[in-house]
N, C-alpha and C positions, 0 to 999 in steps of 0.2 A: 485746653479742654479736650477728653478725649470723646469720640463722633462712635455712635454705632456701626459696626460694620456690614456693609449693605452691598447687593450686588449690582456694581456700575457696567456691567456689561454691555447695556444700551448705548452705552458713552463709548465704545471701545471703535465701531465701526460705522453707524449711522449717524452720529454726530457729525465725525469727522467730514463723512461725505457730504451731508448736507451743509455740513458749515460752510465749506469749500466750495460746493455749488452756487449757495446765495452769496460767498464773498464773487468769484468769478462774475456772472451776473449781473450782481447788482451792486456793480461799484459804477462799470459804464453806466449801466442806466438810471442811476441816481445821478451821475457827474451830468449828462443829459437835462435830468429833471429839475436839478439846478440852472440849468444854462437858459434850460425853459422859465424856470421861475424870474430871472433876471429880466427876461424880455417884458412879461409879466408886468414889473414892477415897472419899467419903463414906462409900459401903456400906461402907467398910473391906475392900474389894477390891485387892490387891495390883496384879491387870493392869487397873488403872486406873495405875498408877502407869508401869508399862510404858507404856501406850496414852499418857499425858500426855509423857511423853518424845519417844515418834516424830513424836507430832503437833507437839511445839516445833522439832526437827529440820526436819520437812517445811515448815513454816512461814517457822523461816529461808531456807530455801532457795527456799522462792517470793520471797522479798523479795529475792533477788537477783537473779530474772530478768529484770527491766524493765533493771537495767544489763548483763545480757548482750543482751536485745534489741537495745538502744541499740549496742552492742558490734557486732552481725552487720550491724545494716543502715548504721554508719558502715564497712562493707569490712571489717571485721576489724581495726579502727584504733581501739586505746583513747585517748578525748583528756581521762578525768577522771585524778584522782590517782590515786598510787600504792595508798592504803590503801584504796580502793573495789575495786580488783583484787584485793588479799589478801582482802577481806573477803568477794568474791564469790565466788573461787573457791576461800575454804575453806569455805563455805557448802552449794556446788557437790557439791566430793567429798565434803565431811566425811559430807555424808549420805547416801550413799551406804554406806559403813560404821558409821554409827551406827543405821541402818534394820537391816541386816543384821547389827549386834551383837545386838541388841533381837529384830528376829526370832528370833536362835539362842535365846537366854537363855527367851524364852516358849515356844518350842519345849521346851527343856527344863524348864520350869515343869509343864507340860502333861505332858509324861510321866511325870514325878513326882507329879504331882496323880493320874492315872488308872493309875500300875502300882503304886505303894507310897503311898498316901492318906495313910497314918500312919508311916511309915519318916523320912520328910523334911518335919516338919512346918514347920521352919523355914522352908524355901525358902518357903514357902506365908505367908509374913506379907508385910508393907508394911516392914516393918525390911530384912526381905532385899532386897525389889524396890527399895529407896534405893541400899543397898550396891551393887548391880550395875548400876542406874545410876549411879551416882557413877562406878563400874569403868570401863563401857564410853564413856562419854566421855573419862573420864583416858587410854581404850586411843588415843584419837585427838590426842592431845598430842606423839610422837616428831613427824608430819606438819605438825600445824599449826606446831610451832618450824622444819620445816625451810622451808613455805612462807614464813614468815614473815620468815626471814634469806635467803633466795634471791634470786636477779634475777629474778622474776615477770616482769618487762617485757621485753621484746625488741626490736630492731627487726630487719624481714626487705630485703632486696634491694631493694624498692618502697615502704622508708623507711616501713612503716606500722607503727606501736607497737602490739606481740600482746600477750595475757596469759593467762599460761599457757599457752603455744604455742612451743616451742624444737624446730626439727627441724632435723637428727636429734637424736635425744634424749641427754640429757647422761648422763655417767657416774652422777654422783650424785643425778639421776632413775631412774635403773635401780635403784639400794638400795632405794630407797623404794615402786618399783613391786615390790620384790621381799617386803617386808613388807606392804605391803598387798596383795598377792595372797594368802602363806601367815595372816598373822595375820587379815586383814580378809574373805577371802571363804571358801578354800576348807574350814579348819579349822572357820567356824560352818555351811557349808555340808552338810558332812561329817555333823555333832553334829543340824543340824535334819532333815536327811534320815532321821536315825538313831533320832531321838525321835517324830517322827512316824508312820515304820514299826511303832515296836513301840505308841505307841498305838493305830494301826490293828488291831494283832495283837489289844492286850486286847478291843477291843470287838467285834473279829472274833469271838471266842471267848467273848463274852458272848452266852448263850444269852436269857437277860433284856431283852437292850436291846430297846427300841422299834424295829420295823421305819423308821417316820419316822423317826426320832432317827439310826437308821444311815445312811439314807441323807440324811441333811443333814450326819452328821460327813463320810461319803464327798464329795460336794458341796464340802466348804471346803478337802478334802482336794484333788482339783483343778483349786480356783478358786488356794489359794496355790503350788502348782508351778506351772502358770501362768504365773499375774504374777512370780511368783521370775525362770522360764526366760528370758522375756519382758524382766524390765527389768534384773535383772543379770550374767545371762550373756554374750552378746553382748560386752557391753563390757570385761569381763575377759579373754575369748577373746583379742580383739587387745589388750587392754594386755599381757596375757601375749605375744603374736607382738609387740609391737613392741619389747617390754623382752628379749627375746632375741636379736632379728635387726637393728632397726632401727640403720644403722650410717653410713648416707650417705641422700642428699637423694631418689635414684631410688628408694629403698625410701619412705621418710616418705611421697613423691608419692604412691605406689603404694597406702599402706593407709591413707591419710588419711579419705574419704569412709567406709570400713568402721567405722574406727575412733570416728568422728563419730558414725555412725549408731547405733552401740554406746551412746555418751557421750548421745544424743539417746533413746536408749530409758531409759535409769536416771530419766528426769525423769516417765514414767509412774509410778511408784512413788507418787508423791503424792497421786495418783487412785485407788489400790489400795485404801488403807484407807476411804476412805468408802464406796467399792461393794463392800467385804467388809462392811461394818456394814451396811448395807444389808441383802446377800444372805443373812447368819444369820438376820432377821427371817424369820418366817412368811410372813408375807403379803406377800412382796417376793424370794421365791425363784423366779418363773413363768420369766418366759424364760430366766436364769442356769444356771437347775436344767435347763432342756430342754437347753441347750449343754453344761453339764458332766456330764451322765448319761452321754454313751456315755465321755466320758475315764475315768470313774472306773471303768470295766472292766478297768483294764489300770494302773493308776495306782497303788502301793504304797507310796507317800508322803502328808503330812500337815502341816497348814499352819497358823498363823499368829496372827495377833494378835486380832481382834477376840472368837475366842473365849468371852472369857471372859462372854458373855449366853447359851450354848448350853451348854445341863442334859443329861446324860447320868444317865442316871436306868439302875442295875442291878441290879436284882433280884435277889441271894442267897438265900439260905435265910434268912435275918433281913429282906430286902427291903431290904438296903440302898443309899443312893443318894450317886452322887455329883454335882456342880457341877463344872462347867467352870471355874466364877469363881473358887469358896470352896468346900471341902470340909467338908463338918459330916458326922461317922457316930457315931451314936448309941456308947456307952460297951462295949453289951451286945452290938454286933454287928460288935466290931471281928474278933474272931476267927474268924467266918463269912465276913466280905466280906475278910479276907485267903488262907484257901482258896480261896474261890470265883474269886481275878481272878489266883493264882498263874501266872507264866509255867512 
């Protein structure tokens, strides 16, 4: 199939550096946030189990960047096999929604752990955090079959073999962008927006919490809008504008670099989680915390994964406490601390 010819110049210099950046990076500090999540899992921490997933995600997906490197500074002209292109570039997207299943799902841990402690004790095991991982990889199975049986490869007008690159965009890449829009971004985008609000609400209204402690949940709260805004909005905005309009070669030309730029910011995402484990630490909140203070003025959102090391400790009339990680409430003080955190 022949591709319209568009100008990859984007791809020639800024790619390459950034790709090479975040492989550098964030390979140690994913192998780290692995090592972290295993201890995690130890404790019998469920989001470690979360945390062990994203970081295998982020992983594969830096081990595909050296063949995209390779990829931008041959021109845009793939010259290995076939199955090094599927495998890069379902590496590529795949994590892109498997970061952002994971996000949703600990979003939603997190507000069940802090508005009903004892309501959904389930959610709150390692049993569960398996099931929904199991889930949200199986959710990325309809993509990875269609990548898989597809023409990935292309040639354009100057005979150079793309991959993953067909402009304009084919019919039966518009289905596909059209599930991964509604299934993959905007419905857990919706749900963590939603759980994280009303966390904000309970501990807004916890007269008990620690001044500290609030302002470190405000803090993560946005440190992960943020990075969410930052690495997958963007990129969605014009998949969304090119799976609606893109219809001819003068349009593709036209939203190419945007649409790059977009695809070029989701690869921060790899970086995220270790400078969020980082910045819940105490002693590792200084400049983070000076930059994210005036946001959280105006910020009514609530964020994300490493959580589960940051103790929210709320005083009832029994004193009872919760854990961000693990929820333990004493037997005699369930009745109290269900009053007390009522919306």
């Amino acid at each position: 199939m022949n591709n319209c010819t568009v100008d990859h110049s984007i791809h020639q210099i800024l790619f390459p550096i950034v790709y090479t950046f975040v492989f550098i990076i964030g390979l140690p500090t994913n192998l780290l946030s692995l090592y972290h999540s295993y201890l995690q899992i130890k404790q019998r921490n469920e989001l470690g189990i979360y945390l062990c997933n994203l970081t295998i995600s982020d992983l594969l997906y830096l081990f595909s960047l050296p063949f995209w490197v390779q990829y931008m500074l041959q021109h845009d002209d793939w010259v290995l096999p076939r199955a090094f292109c599927v495998l890069s570039g379902l590496f590529l997207y795949q994590n892109i929604y498997i970061s952002i299943g994971f996000l949703c799902f600990i979003s939603i841990n997190r507000f069940l752990a802090v508005a009903y402690p004892l309501k959904f004790k389930f959610f709150h095991t390692r049993r569960a955090a398996v099931i929904i991982s199991v889930l949200i990889w199986l959710k990325e199975i309809p993509a990875c079959a269609f990548y898989i049986q597809s023409q990935v490869l292309s040639v354009d007008k100057e005979n150079d073999t793309l991959c993953f690159e067909q402009y304009p965009m084919q019919t039966e890449d518009r289905y596909l962008n059209s599930y991964k829009l509604s299934v993959g971004f905007f419905l857990p985008l919706i749900l963590l927006i939603y759980s994280y609000y009303k966390v904000l609400m309970v501990v807004h209204q916890s007269h008990g919490l620690e001044k500290q402690r609030k302002l470190r949940i405000k803090r993560l709260v946005s440190g992960t809008i943020i990075i969410f805004l930052v690495c997958f909005v963007p990129y969605h905005v014009f998949l969304m504008v090119r799976t609606i309009s893109e219809h001819d070669c003068k349009f593709a030309d036209a939203v190419f670099e945007a649409y790059h730029f977009g695809l070029l910011l989701t690869s921060l995402n790899c970086l995220a989680d270790p400078i969020l484990y980082c910045f819940i630490s105490p002693s590792s909140q200084g400049w983070l915390g000076r930059f994210l203070d005036p946001v959280t003025n105006f910020l009514p959102c609530r964020r994300r994964k490493e959580i589960e090391n940051v103790e929210m400790k709320i005083n009832s009339p029994g004193t009872a406490k919760i854990s961000l990680g693990t929820q333990r409430l004493p037997k005699q003080e369930e009745n109290d601390y269900q009053s007390s955190t009522k919306a």
